[in-house]
N, C-alpha and C positions, 0 to 999 in steps of 0.2 A: 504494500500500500504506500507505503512511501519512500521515496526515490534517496541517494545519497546525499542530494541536497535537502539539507532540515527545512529548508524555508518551507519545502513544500506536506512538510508535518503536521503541522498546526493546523493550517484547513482543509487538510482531507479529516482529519480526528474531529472537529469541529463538525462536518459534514455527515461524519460517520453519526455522532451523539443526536444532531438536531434530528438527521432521517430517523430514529433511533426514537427517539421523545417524540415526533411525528406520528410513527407505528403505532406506539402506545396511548398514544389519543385517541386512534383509527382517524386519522387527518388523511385527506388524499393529498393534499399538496408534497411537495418535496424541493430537498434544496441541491442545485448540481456547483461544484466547483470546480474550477478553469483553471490548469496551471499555466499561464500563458499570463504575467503579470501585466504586457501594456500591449495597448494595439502594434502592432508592428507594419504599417501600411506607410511604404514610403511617399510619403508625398511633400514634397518640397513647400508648396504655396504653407502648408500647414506648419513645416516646420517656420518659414516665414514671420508668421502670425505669432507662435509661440516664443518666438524669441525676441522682436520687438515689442511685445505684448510685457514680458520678463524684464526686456532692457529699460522700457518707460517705467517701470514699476520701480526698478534700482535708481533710477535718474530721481522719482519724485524722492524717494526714500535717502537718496544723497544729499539731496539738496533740502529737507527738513532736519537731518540730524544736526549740523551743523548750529543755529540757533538756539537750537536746545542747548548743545556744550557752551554756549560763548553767555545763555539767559542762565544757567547755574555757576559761572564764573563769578557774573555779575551780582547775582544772590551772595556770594562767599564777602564778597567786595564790600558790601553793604553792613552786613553783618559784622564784619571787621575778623573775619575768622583765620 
């Protein structure tokens, strides 16, 4: 059931319990697990989007840490500390 890689341990046993406690309710549903962690579908425009998408996010994230470090300099300043 499960392969040399651990990672894939945890949600086959997890799958195994839920189908498991499913049974014993008489539930018809069920749960399947996928060992194939991320889509693998090369597509370029996509990876595009994800990375610009990533890169704005660091850009806003650069350009607000900065004020913070220099508005608690200013607090210490104040304070006399």
């Amino acid at each position: 059931m499960c392969s040399p890689e651990p990672i894939n341990c945890f949600p086959v046993l997890v799958n195994i319990l839920s189908n498991t406690f499913l049974r014993l309710f008489n539930s018809t549903a069920r749960f399947r697990v996928w060992s194939q962690l991320f889509y693998t579908a090369e597509n370029p425009e996509l990876k595009h989007y994800i990375f610009f998408g990533l890169f704005t996010y660091l850009l806003i994230l650069a350009a607000g840490l900065p004020p913070l470090f220099a508005m608690s300099s200013v607090e210490d300043y104040k304070v006399k500390s």
